[in-house]
C-alpha positions in Angstrom: 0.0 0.0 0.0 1.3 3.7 -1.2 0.9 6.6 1.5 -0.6 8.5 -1.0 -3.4 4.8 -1.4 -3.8 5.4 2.4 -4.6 8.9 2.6 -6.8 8.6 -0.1 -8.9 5.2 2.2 -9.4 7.9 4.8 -10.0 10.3 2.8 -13.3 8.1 2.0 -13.4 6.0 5.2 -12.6 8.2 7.8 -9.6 7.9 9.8 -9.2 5.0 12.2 -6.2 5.5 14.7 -7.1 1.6 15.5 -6.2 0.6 12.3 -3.5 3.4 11.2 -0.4 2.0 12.4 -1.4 -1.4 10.7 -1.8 0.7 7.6 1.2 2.4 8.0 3.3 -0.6 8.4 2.2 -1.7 5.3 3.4 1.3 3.7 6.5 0.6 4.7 7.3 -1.5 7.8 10.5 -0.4 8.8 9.9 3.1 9.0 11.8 3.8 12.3 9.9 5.3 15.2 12.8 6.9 17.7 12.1 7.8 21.6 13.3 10.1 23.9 11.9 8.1 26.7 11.3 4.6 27.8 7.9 3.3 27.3 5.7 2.4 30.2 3.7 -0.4 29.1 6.6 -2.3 27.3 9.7 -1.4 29.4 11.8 -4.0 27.6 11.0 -2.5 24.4 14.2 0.3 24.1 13.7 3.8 22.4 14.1 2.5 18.7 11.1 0.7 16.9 9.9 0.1 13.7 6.4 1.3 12.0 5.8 -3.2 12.0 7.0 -3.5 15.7 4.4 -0.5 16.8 1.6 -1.9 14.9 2.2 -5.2 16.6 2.4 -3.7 20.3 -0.7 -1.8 19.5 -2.3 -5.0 18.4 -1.3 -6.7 21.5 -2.5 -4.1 23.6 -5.9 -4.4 21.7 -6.2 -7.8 22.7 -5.6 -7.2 26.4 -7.9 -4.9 26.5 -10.4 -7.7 24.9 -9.2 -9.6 27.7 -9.9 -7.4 30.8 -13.5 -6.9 29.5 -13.6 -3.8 27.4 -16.2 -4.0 24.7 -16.9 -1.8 21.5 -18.8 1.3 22.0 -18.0 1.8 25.9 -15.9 4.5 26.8 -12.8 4.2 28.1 -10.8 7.2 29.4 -6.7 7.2 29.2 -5.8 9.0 32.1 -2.2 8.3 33.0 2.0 9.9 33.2 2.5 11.4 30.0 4.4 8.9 27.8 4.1 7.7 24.2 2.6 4.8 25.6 -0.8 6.5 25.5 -1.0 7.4 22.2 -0.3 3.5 21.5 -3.1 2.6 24.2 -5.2 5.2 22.4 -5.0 3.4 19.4 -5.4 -0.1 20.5 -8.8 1.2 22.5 -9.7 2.3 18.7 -9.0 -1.0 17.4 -11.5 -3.2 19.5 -14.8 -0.5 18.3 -14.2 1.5 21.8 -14.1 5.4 22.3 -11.1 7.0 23.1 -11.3 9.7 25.8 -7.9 11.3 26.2 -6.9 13.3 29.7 -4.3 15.3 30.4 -1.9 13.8 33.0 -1.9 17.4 34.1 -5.5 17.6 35.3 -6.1 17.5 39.1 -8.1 14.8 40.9 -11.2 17.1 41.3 -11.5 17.9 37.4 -10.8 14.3 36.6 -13.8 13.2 38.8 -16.0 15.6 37.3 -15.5 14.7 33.5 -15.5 10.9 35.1 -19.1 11.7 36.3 -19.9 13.3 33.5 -18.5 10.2 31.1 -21.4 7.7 32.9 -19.1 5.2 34.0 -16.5 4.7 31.7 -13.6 2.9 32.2 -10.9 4.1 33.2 -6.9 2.7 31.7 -4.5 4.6 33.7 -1.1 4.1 35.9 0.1 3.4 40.1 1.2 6.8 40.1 -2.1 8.0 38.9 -4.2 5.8 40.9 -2.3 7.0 44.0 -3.5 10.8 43.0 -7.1 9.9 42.7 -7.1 7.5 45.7 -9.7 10.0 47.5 -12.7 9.5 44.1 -14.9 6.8 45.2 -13.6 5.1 41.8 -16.3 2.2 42.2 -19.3 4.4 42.0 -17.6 6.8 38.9 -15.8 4.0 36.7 -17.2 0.5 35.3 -13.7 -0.6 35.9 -10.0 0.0 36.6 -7.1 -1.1 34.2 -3.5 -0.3 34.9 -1.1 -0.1 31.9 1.7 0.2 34.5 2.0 -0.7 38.4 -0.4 -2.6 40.6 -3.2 -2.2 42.5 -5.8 -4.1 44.4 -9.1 -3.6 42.7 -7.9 -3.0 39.0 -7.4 -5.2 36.0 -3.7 -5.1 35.3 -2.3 -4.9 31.2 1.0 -6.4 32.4 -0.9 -9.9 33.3 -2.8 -9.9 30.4 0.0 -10.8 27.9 -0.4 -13.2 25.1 -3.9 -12.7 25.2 -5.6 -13.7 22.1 -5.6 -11.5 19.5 -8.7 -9.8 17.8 -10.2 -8.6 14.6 -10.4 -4.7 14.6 -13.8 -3.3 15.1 -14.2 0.2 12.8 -16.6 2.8 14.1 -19.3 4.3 12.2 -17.7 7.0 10.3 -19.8 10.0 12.0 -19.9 8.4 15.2 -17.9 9.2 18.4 -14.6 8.0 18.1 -12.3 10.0 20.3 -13.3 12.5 22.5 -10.1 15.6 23.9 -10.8 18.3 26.0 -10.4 21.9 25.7 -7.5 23.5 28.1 -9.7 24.8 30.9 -8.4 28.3 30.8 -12.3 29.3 31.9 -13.0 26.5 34.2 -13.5 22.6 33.5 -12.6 21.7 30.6 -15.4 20.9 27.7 -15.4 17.2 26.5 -14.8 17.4 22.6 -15.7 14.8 20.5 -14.3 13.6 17.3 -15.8 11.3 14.7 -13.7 9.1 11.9 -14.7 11.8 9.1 -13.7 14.8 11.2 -10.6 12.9 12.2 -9.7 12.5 8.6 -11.3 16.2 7.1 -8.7 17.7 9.5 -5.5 15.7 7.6 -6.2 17.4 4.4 -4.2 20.9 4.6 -1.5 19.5 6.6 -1.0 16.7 4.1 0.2 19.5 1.7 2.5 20.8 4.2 4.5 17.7 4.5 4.6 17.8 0.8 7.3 20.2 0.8 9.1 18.0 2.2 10.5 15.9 -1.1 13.0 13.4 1.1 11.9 11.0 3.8 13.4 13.0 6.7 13.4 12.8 10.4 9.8 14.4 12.0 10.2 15.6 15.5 7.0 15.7 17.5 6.6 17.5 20.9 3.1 17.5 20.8 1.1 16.2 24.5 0.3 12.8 23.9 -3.4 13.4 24.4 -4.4 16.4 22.4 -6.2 16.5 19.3 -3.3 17.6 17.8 -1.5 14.7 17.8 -3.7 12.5 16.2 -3.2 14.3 13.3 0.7 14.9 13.7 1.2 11.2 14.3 -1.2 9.9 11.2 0.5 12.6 8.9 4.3 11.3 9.6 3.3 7.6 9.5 1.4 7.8 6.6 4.3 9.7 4.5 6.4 6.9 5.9 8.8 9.4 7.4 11.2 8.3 10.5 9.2 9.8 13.7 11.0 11.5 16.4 8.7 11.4 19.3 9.2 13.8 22.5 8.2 13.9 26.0 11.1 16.0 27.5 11.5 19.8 27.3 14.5 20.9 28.8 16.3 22.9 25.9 19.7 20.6 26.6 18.0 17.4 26.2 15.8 18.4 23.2 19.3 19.3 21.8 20.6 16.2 22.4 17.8 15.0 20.6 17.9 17.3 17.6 22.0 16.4 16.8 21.6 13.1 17.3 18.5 12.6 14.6 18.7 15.7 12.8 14.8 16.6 12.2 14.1 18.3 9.0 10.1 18.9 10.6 9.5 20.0 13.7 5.8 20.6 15.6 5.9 21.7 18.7 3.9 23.4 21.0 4.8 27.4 21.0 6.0 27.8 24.7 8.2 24.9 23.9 9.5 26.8 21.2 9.5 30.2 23.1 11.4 27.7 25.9 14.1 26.5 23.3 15.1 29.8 21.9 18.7 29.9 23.8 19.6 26.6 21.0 19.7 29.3 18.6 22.9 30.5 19.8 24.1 27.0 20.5 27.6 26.4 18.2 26.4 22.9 17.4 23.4 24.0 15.9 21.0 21.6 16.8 18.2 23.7 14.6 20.8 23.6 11.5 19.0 20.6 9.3 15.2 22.0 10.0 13.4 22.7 7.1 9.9 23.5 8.8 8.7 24.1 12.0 5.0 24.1 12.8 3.1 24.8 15.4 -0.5 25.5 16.3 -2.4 26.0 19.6 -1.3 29.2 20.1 0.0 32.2 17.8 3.7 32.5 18.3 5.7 35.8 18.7 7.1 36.8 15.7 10.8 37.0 17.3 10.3 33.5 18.6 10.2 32.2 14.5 12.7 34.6 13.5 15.5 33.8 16.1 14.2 29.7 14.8 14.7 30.1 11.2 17.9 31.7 11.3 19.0 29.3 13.3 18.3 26.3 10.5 21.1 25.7 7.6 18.9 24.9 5.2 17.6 27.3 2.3 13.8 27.8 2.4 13.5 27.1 5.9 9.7 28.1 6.9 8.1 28.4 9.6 4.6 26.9 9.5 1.9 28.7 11.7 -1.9 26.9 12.1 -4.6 29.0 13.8 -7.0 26.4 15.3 -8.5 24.8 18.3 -9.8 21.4 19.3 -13.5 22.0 18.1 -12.3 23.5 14.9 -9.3 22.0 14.3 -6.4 23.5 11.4 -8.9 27.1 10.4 -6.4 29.5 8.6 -2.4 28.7 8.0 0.5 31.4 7.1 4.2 30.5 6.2 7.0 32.9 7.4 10.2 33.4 5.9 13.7 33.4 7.5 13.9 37.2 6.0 11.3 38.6 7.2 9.6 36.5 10.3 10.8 39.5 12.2 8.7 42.4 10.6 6.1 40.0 10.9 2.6 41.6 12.3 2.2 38.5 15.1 -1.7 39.3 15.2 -1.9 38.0 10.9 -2.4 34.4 12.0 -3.2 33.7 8.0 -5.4 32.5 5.1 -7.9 30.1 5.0 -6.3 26.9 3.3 -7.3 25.4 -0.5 -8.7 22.4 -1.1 -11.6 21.5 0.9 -10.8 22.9 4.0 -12.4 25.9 6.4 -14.1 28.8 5.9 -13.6 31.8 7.8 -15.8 34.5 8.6 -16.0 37.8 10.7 -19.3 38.6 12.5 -20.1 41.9 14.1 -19.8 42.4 17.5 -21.6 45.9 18.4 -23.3 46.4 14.9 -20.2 48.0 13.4 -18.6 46.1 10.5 -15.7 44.1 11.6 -12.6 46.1 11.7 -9.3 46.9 13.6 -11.1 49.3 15.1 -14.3 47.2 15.8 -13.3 44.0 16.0 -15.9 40.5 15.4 -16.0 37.3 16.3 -14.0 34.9 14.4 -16.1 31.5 13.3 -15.1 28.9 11.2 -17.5 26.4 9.0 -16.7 23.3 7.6 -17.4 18.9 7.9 -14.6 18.8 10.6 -16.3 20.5 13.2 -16.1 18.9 16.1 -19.5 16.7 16.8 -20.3 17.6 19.7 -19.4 18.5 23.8 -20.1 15.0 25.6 -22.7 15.4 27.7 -23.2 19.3 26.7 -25.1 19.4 23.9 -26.7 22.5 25.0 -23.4 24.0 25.6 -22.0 23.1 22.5 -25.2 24.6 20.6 -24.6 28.7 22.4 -21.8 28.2 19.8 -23.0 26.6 16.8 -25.0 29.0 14.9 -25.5 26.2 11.7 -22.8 25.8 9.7 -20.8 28.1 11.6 -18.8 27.6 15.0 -18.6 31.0 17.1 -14.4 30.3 17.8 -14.4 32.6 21.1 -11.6 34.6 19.5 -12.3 38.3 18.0 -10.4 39.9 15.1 -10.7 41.0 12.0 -9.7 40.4 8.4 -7.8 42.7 6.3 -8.6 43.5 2.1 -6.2 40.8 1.3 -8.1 38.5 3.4 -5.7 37.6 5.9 -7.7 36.9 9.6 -6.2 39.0 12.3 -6.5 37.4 15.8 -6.8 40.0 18.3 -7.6 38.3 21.6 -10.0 36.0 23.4 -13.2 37.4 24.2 -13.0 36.6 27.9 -9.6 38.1 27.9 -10.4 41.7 26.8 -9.4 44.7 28.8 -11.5 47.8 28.6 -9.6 50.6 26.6 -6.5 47.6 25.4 -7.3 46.6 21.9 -5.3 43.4 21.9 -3.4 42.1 24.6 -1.8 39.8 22.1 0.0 42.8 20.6 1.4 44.2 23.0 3.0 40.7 24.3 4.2 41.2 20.7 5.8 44.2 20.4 7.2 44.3 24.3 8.8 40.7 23.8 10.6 41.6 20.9 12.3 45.2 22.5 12.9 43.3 25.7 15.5 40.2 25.2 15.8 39.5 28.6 12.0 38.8 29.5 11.2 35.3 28.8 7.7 36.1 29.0 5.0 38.4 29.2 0.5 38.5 30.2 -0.9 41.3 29.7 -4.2 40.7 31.8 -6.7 42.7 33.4 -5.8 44.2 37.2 -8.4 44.5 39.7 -9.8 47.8 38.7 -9.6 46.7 35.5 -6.1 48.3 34.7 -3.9 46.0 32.1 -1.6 44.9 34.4 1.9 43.5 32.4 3.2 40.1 34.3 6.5 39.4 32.8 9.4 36.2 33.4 12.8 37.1 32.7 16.3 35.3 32.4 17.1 33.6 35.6 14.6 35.3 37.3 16.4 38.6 36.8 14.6 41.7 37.6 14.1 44.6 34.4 15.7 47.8 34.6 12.6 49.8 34.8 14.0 52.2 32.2 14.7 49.9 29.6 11.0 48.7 30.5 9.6 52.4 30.1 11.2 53.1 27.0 10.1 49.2 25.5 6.4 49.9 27.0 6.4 53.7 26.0 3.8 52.9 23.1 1.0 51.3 26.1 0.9 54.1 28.1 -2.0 52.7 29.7 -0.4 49.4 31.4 0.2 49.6 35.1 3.5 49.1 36.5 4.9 45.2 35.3 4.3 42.5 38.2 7.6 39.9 38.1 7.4 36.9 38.8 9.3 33.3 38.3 7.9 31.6 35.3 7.1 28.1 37.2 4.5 30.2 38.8 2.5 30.8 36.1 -0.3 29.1 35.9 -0.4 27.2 32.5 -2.9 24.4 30.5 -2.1 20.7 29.8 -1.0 22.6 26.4 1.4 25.5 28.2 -1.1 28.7 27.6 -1.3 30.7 30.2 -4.6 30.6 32.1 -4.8 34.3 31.9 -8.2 34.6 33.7 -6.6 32.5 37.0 -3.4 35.0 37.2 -6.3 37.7 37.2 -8.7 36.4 39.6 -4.4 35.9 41.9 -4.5 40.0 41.5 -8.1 40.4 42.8 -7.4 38.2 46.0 -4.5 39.5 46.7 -6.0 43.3 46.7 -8.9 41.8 48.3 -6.5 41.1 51.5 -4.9 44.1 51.0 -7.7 46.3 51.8 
């Protein structure tokens, strides 16, 4: 089977992630699959695989699973310590006809009961060290049962003693049917249960599958995506189904993911835009870990335009681009934009990009206050198109405040300019009376201001923009430097510093911008 044969099954059939690494190893079975970590469920395995030896553990999990009673159509949630494992459990809960539900490993024990309530007994696959953080949930009354990929413990089903379980034929879900359900990042609250059929799974491939076209050889892809996002569904499907060798990443610290990058020399890397912001200091690195990338891409976030420039220079390789996707889970890739090596830097960080040929979104800007959607008066941004997210489990009505037909109500406002590009302004939640984007003036600061390593603009409790900015080793600014950077906000309030492991972030590394604000208020609160 060709990649291009494969792409073209989904294409009609929906995508399957039960039965894509089966398909991708007969693509090409030795396609190598590298790790930068050891995997929990098969700790004997090493960090190098091939595309055959995946679809064969995947297949043997699948068959455990059989075996500790899970049947199609139940629900099973994956809640365990982020490692590539899940993504392979993922798949092999596809391949027996049951519904993925990925959770963050991030997510307390309170949220995790809540969407476990809210799931109607699933069951729940998960870990020792997890089970030992949810040990005060009355687990009996919120799960149908208990399986541990990893670790023992009284009461749950373990994977490990299931081996050599007889093997199963794959059961494929109904193509607009729930087939894995994500979750938003909770920046407002719980997060919103989002659920993804086979077609919406497989719509979603289509832009990106011209992306990797650029890529003519069959070159290392890096992937630092979390294991449980939407995201990486997509990211994972793409590479095996182009047969390229597969990088994938759990750890962050910038001298490890150099380690990394020497040793396999990515020519594609996706990674979330913290993690990018967070590896900025390889740049200057004499090895040049970033010297054979031809493309990075990232999503989830826009990314500050000195954050791609200080990237791209640091790649050898002529063309380099850098890839930006405007999206989110319900919507999945909306608009795209490619930046160039000379001239990421006088990019406007706010142009997130063009709606993408072939089949994929539409954009559109609606009116906010009855003016027509401008800079000045921005809209909301909404997005139509078949890979829409179905539905929120178990908040339909919820999911409908949103929907207004074909079109999905994004949360974002903005504006598009005469040559059609959609400018991304700010959430709606996050706007500050008399700041027109927050976004851009995290833009602009960041890039006069080398030694902050980040920067939240959010609202203060009078509802004053209040700047909270990270610096280099924790280093306080010179507050003339900061005046002089700032000089064009006149209406920010004095900058609050304050270690960067204190900000409070999603299982995806955004800032929850409404928590630091709601910080602010308490603490004036018990001031006064």
């Amino acid at each position: 089977m060709k990649g291009s044969t494969a792409y073209k099954s989904i294409q009609k059939r929906g995508l399957h992630i039960g039965l894509l690494p089966e398909m991708a190893a007969a693509v090409n079975p030795s396609t190598p699959i590298t790790l930068d970590h050891d995997l929990d469920a098969f700790p004997k395995t090493g960090r190098r695989l091939t595309v055959a030896q995946y679809a064969e553990h995947v297949d043997d999990l699948a068959a455990r699973l059989r075996a500790a009673g899970v049947r199609s159509d139940e629900r099973v949630v994956i809640y365990k310590t982020a490692n590539a494992d899940h993504w392979m459990l993922a798949a092999a809960v596809s391949r027996i006809g049951a519904v993925v539900v990925n959770l963050s490993p991030a997510l307390d024990a309170q949220t995790v009961g809540v969407l476990l309530q809210r799931l109607d007994r699933p069951t729940l696959l998960t870990d020792g060290v997890k089970l030992d953080l949810l040990a005060e949930l009355p687990l009996d009354g919120l799960t149908r049962r208990v399986i541990t990929s990893a670790g023992d413990r009284p009461g749950a089903v373990s994977l490990a003693e299931l081996a050599g379980a007889p093997r199963v034929r794959p059961v494929v879900r109904p193509i607009d049917e729930a087939a894995v359900i994500t979750h938003t990042s909770g920046t407002t609250g719980i997060p919103k249960l989002v659920v993804h059929t086979p077609r919406t799974q497989g719509l979603r491939l289509i832009p990106q599958w011209r992306l990797l076209s650029l890529m003519r050889k069959k070159e290392t892809v890096a992937i630092h995506v979390p294991f449980v996002h939407s995201r990486m569904v997509a990211a994972m499907s793409l590479a095996l189904l182009k047969a390229y060798p597969v990088l994938l990443m759990r750890e962050t610290d910038p001298a490890d993911v150099a380690e990394q990058f020497l040793a396999h020399r990515p020519a594609l890397i996706e990674a979330l835009p913290n993690s990018l912001m967070e590896w900025e200091p390889l740049a200057e690195d004499p090895r040049m870990p970033f010297a054979s990338v031809k493309v990075f891409s990232s999503t989830f976030d826009a990314i500050h335009p000195g954050t791609m420039s200080k990237l791209l220079k640091a790649s050898a390789r002529r063309g380099a681009l850098f890839f930006q996707i405007y999206g989110q889970s319900e919507v999945g890739p909306a608009v795209g934009r490619a930046y160039l090596r000379r001239s990421a830097h006088k990019a406007n960080g706010r142009c997130v990009g063009w709606a993408m040929p072939g089949g994929a979104a539409r954009i559109r800007v609606v009116s906010r206050e009855g003016n027509p959607p401008s800079e000045e008066h921005p809209g909301f941004i909404e997005v139509a198109w078949d890979g829409l997210a179905k539905t929120y489990f178990g908040e339909q009505e919820r999911y409908a405040t949103s929907r207004d037909g074909a079109w999905w109500r994004t949360g974002d406002v903005g504006y598009r300019t005469r040559f059609g590009c959609l400018h991304m302004l700010d959430r709606e939640v996050d706007m500050i009376p008399g700041v027109r984007s927050s976004l851009e003036i995290e833009d602009t600061v960041l890039s006069r201001l080398t030694e902050l390593t980040e920067l939240v603009v959010v609202q203060g409790p009078n509802s004053e923009p209040v700047p909270v900015i990270c610096t280099v080793d924790d280093k306080p600014v010179d507050r003339d430097r900061w005046r002089v950077a700032a000089a064009d906000f006149p209406q920010l309030a004095d900058p609050v510093h304050i270690p960067q492991c204190e900000l409070p972030r999603t299982a995806t590394l955004k800032v929850q911008r409404l928590a630091l604000a709601r910080r602010f208020e308490q603490q004036a609160g018990e001031r006064a």
